[in-house]
C-alpha positions as CSV (number, residue, x, y, z in Angstrom):
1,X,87.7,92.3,79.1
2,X,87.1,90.8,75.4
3,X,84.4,93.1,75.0
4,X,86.0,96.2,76.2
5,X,88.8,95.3,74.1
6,X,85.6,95.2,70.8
7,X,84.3,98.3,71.7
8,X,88.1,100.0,71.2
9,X,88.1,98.1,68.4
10,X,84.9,98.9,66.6
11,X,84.1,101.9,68.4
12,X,86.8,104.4,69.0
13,X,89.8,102.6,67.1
14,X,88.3,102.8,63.5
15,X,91.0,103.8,61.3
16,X,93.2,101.0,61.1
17,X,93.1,97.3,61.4
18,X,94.2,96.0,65.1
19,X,95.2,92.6,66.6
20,X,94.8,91.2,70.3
21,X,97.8,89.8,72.5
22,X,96.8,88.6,75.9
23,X,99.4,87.9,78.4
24,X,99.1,85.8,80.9
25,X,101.2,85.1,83.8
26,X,101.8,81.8,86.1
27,X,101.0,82.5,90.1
28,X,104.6,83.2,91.1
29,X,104.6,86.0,88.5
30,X,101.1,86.9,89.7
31,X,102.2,87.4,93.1
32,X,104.8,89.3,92.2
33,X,102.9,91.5,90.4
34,X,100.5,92.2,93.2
35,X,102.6,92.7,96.0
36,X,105.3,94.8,93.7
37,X,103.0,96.6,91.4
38,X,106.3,99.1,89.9
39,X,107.9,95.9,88.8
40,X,104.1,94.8,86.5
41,X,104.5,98.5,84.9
42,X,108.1,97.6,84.0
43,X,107.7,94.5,83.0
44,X,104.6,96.3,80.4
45,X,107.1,98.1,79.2
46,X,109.4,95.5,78.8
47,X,106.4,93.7,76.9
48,X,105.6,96.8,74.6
49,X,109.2,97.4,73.3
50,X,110.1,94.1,72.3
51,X,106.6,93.5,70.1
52,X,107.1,96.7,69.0
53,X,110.6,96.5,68.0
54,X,109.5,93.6,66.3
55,X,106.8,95.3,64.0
56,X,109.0,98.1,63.5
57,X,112.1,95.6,62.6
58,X,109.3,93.6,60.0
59,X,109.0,97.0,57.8
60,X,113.0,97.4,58.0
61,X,113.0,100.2,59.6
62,X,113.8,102.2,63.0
63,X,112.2,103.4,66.0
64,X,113.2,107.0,64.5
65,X,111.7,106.8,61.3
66,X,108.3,104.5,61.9
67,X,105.8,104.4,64.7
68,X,103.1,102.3,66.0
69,X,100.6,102.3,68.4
70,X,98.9,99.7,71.4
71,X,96.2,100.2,74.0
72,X,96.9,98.0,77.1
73,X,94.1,96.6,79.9
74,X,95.3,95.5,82.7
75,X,93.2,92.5,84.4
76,X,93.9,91.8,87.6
77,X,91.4,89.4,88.6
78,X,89.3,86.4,87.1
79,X,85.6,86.0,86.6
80,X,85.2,84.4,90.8
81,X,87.7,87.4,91.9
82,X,91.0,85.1,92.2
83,X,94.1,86.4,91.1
84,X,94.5,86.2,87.8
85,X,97.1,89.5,86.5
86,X,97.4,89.2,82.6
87,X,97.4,92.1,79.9
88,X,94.8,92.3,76.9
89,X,97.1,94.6,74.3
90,X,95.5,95.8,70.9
91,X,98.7,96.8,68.7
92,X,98.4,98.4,65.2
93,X,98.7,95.4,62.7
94,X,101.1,98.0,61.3
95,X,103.7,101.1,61.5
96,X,103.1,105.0,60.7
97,X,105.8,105.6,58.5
98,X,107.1,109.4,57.8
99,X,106.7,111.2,54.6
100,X,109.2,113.4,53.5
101,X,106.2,115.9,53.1
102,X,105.5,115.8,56.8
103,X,102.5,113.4,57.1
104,X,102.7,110.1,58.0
105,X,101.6,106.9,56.3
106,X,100.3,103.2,57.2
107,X,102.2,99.9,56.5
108,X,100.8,97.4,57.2
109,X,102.6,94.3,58.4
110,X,101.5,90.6,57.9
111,X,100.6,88.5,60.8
112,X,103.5,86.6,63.1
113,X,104.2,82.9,62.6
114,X,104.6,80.9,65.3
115,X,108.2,80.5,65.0
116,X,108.1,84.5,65.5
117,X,105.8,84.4,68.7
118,X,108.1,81.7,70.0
119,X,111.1,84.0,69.6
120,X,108.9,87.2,70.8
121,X,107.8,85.3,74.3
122,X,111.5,83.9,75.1
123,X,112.6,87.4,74.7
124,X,110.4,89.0,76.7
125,X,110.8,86.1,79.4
126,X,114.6,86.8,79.2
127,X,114.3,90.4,79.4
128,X,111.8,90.3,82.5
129,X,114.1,88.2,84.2
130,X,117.0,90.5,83.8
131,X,114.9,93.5,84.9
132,X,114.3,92.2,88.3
133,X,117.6,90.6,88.8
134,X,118.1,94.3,90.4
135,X,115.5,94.0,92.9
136,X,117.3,91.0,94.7
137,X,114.6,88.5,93.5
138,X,116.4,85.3,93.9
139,X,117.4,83.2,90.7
140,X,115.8,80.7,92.4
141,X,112.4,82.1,92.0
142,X,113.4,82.1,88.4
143,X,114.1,78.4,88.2
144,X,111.2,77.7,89.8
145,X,108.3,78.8,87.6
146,X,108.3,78.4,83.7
147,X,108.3,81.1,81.0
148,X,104.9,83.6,81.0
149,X,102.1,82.2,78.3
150,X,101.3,84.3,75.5
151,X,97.9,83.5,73.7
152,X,98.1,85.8,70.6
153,X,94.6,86.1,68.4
154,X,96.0,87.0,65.1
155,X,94.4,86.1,62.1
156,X,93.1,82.6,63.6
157,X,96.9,82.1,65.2
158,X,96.4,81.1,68.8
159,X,100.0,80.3,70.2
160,X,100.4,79.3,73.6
161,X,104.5,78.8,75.3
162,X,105.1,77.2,78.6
């Protein structure tokens, strides 16, 4: 998967420079996934809004002025074919900003600190739970596994939360 993610990279995403966030998943989450794959494509979605709020909140803007961009892989398995669902993201390290003249421009944003990645991953935790409060998973399944891990290589930042 890293090297599929390099070729994007260095291949067909030239313009501007890119970061990779993988997100991985404990079992309970994993199984969940599996068996109810609509609730993994929410929960991506989930996952993509709040990081890009957040890059789009660093520039001081709005989702109706700036834009970014991400390219998501989905892995569903591991290297001996158990199940091992996590997503391999590449997000712009920046936002397209309009012109007044029509075209739009780069900013680039400096990588998170930890204290950031910490807030990002207990938001999109909290957030995934409340998603799938409507699809009568108990709260007990909730109490029972601990917040998804999110391994974020950013300029030499690797931050992992359990």
């Amino acid at each position: 998967m890293a090297d599929s993610a390099a070729l994007l990279v260095d291949e067909v995403l030239l313009e501007h420079p890119m970061s990779q966030r993988v997100l991985s998943f404990l079992f309970p989450l994993r199984f969940l996934f599996a068996s109810r794959p609509e609730i993994m494509g929410r929960v991506l979605g989930i996952v993509y809004r709040v990081i890009a709020t957040h890059l789009i909140k660093s520039v001081g803007q709005t989702h109706t002025t700036v834009r970014t961009g991400e390219v998501t892989l989905i892995q569903r398995f591991g290297a001996a074919l158990n199940l091992n669902i996590h997503f391999h993201m590449l997000f712009l390290d920046g936002v397209y900003a309009d012109n007044p003249h029509g075209s739009a421009r780069f900013r680039w944003i400096k990588a998170p600190t930890s204290e950031e990645l910490t807030q990002l991953v207990y938001t999109i935790a909290n957030r995934v739970e409340y998603s799938t409060m409507n699809d009568h998973i108990q709260p007990v399944f909730w109490a029972s596994i601990m917040r998804p891990f999110l391994f974020c290589h950013t300029a030499n930042t690797r931050c992992s939360i359990a």
